[in-house]
C-alpha positions in Angstrom: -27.6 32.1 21.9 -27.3 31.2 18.1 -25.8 27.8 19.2 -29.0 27.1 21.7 -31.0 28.2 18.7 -29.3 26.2 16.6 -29.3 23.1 18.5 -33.3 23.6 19.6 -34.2 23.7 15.8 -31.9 20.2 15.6 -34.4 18.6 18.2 -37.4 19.5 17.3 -38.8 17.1 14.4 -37.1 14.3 16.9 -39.1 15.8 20.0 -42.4 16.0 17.8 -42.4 12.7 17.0 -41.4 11.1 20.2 -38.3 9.6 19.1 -36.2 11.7 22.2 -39.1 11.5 24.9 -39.2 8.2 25.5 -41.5 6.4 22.9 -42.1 2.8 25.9 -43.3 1.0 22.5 -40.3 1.6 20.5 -37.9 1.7 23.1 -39.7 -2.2 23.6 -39.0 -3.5 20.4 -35.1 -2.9 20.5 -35.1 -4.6 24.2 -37.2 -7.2 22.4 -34.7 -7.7 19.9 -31.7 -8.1 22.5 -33.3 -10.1 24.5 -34.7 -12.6 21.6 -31.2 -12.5 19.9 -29.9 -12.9 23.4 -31.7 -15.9 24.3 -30.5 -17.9 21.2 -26.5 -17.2 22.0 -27.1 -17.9 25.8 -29.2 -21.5 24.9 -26.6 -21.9 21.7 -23.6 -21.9 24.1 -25.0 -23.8 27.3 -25.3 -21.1 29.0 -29.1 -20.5 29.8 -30.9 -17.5 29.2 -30.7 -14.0 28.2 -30.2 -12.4 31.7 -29.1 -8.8 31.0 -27.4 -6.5 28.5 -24.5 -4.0 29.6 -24.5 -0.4 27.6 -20.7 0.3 29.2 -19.2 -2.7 27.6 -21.8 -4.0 25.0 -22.8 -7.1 25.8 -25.2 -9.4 27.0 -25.0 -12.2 30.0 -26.4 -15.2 30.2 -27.9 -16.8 33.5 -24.9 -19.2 33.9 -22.2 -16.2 32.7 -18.9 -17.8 31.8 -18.9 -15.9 28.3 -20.4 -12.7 27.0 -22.2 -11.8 23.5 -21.2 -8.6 22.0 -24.2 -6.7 20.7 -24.2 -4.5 17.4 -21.7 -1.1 18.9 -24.1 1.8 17.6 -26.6 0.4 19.7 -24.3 1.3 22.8 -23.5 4.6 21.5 -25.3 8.1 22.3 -27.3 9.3 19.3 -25.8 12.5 19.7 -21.7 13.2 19.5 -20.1 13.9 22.7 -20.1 17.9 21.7 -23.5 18.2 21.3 -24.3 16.3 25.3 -23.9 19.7 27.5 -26.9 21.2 25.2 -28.8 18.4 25.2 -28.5 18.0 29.2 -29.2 21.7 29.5 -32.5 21.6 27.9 -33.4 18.0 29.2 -31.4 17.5 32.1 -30.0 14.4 31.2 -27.3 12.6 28.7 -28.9 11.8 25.3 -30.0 8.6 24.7 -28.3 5.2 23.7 -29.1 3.7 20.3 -31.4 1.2 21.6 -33.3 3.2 23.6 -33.9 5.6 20.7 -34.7 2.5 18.9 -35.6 4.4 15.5 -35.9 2.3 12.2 -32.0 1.9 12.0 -31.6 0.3 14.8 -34.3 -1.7 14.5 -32.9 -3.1 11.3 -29.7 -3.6 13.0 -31.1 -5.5 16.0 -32.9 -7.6 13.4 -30.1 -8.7 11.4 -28.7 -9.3 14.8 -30.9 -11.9 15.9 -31.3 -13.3 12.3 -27.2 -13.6 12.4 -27.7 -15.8 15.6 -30.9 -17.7 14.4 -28.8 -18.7 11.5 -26.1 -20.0 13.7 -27.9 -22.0 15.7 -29.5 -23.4 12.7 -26.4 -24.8 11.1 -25.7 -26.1 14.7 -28.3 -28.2 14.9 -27.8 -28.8 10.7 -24.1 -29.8 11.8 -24.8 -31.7 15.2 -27.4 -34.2 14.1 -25.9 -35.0 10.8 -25.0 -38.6 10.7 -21.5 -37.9 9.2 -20.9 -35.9 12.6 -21.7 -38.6 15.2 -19.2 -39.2 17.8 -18.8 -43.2 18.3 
């Protein structure tokens, strides 16, 4: 009982303010992020667009998959530890959720440096490919 009591206290600023029921405007910007920072690996490599993330291996596909982008690990993680799950599904009847769906400021931040990480590149691709010193005869 002083675990349940224990563990109910844990929640309960989280639960208050939405970040553990499901906040559809948060949960949005972190999908958002993947997708934009998604978009600019699939176009960077010939590969199309974004076409889906996978949580189980931590990556994203592209329309025309022949290679996939791994996305920042925590995002793919349970905000909980693995000890704390059989609590968690007790009171809400299912697993904790994943970092991106949580989407607090911390993974915001992460998703952001993310997609900046990728802009960059395909800046200095395009910085690279249309210099004149790089011009294929």
């Amino acid at each position: 009982m002083l675990v349940i009591t224990f563990f109910m206290l844990l929640l309960a600023p989280p639960i208050q303010n939405g970040v553990i029921t499901g906040n559809t405007v948060e949960q949005r910007e972190c999908m958002d992020l993947i997708k934009r920072g998604g978009d600019i690996a699939c176009k960077l490599t010939g590969q199309g667009d974004y076409r889906s993330m996978s949580v189980s291996n931590c990556w994203v596909s592209c329309t025309t998959k022949f290679a996939y982008f791994s996305l920042p690990h925590r995002e793919c993680e349970r905000i909980f530890g693995v000890e704390s799950w059989a609590g968690f599904q007790e009171v809400f009847k299912t697993l904790p959720p994943y970092g991106y769906e949580n989407c607090d400021d911390e993974d915001k931040e992460t998703l952001t440096n993310w997609v900046h990480r990728w802009t960059e590149l395909r800046d200095k691709s395009k910085d690279y490919s249309c210099s004149k010193d790089n011009k294929v005869d």
